[in-house]
N, C-alpha and C positions, 0 to 999 in steps of 0.2 A: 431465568429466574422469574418464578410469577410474583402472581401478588401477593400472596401467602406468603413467600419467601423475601419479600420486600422488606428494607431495615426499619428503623422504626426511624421517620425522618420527622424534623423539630415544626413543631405546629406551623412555623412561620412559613414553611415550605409552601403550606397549600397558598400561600397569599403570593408567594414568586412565580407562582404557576400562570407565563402572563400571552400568552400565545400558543394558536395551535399550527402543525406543518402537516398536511396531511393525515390528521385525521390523530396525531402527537401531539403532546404537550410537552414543553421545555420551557426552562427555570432562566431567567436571565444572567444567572450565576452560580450554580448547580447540574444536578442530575433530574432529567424527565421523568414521569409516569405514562406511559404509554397509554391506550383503551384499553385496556385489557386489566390496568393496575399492576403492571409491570415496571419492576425500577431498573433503569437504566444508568449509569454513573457518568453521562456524558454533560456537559453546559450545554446550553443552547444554542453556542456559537461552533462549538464541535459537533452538536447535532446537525445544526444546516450542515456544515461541510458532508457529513455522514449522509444524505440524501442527496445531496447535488453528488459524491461518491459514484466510480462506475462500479458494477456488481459483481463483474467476475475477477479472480484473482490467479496467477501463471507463475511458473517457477519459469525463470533464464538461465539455464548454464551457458554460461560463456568459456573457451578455450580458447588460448594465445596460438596463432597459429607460426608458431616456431621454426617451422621448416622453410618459411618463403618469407620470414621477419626477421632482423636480427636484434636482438637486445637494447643494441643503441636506437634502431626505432620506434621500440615501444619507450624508451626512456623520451625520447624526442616529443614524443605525446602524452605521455604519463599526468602531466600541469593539468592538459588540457582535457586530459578522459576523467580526473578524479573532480575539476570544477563541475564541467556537465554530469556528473552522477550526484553531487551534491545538488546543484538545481532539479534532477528529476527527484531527487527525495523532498526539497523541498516545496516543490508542484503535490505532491501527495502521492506518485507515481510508482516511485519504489518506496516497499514500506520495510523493506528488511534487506540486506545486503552482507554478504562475506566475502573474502577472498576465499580459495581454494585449498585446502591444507598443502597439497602437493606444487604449490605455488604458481600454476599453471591455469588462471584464469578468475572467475568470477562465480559466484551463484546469488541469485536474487528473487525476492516475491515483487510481485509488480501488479498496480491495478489498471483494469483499462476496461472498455465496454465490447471489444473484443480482439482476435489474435491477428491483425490486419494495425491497431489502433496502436498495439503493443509492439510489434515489427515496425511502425513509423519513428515509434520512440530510440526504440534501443538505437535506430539506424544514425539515430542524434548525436551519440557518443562516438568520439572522433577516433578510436579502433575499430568500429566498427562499421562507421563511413568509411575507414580507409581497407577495410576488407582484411585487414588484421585478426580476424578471430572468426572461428564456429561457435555459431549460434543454434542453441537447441530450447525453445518455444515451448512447453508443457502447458496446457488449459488445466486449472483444477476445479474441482466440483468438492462440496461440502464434503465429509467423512459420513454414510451414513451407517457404522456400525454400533454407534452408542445409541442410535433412536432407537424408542419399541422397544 
């Protein structure tokens, strides 16, 4: 959204305007204006998070590995894999999460600085320390068919 496309935000706003992060501006209780005159919907407190943020972002498929687990050992872990999956979403780490419609594992968006930092994490979750599941690792890159 540029500037042009910016809402029309209440005079008061330019006087919250009370710090810059690189070269940004952010509102101590609102949404920034970027350099550019670009409006952003983030607070300022969501904005630092958003630049200490790692840049690239990974799909995880996970599958229960069923044939050398049996049922009662994944239930045995079950506590223990859905607390540490709630800790890495609340790390910032997973930002989106399902189970699998066919009841057969996981899929997840996950941030990390890269597929090495990403592999450390998942290894965290106690199926996957216990070698209970295939792990398949996608890197993704923006979509660029809408640019241009």
């Amino acid at each position: 959204m540029g500037g042009a496309d910016a809402p029309n935000l209440p005079a008061e706003s330019a006087v919250l305007i009370k710090r810059t992060v690189d070269g940004e501006q952010a509102t101590d209780n609102g949404p920034y204006i970027d350099t550019q005159g670009n409006y952003m919907p983030w607070s300022a407190a969501e904005f630092d998070q958003r630049k200490k943020r790692p840049s690239m972002q990974f799909l995880v498929l996970t599958r229960r590995n069923s044939g050398e687990f049996t049922a009662k050992q994944f239930a045995e872990k079950f506590d223990l894999e859905v607390a540490r999956a709630r800790e890495l979403y609340k790390e910032q780490f997973t930002r989106q999460i399902w189970h699998r419609a066919d009841g057969s594992g996981a899929c997840q968006i996950v941030e990390g600085p890269d597929e090495d930092y990403v592999w450390d994490k998942i290894r965290t979750l106690p199926f996957a320390s216990a070698g209970m599941l295939d792990i398949t690792i996608v890197p993704l890159k923006p979509y660029t068919g809408f640019s241009g």
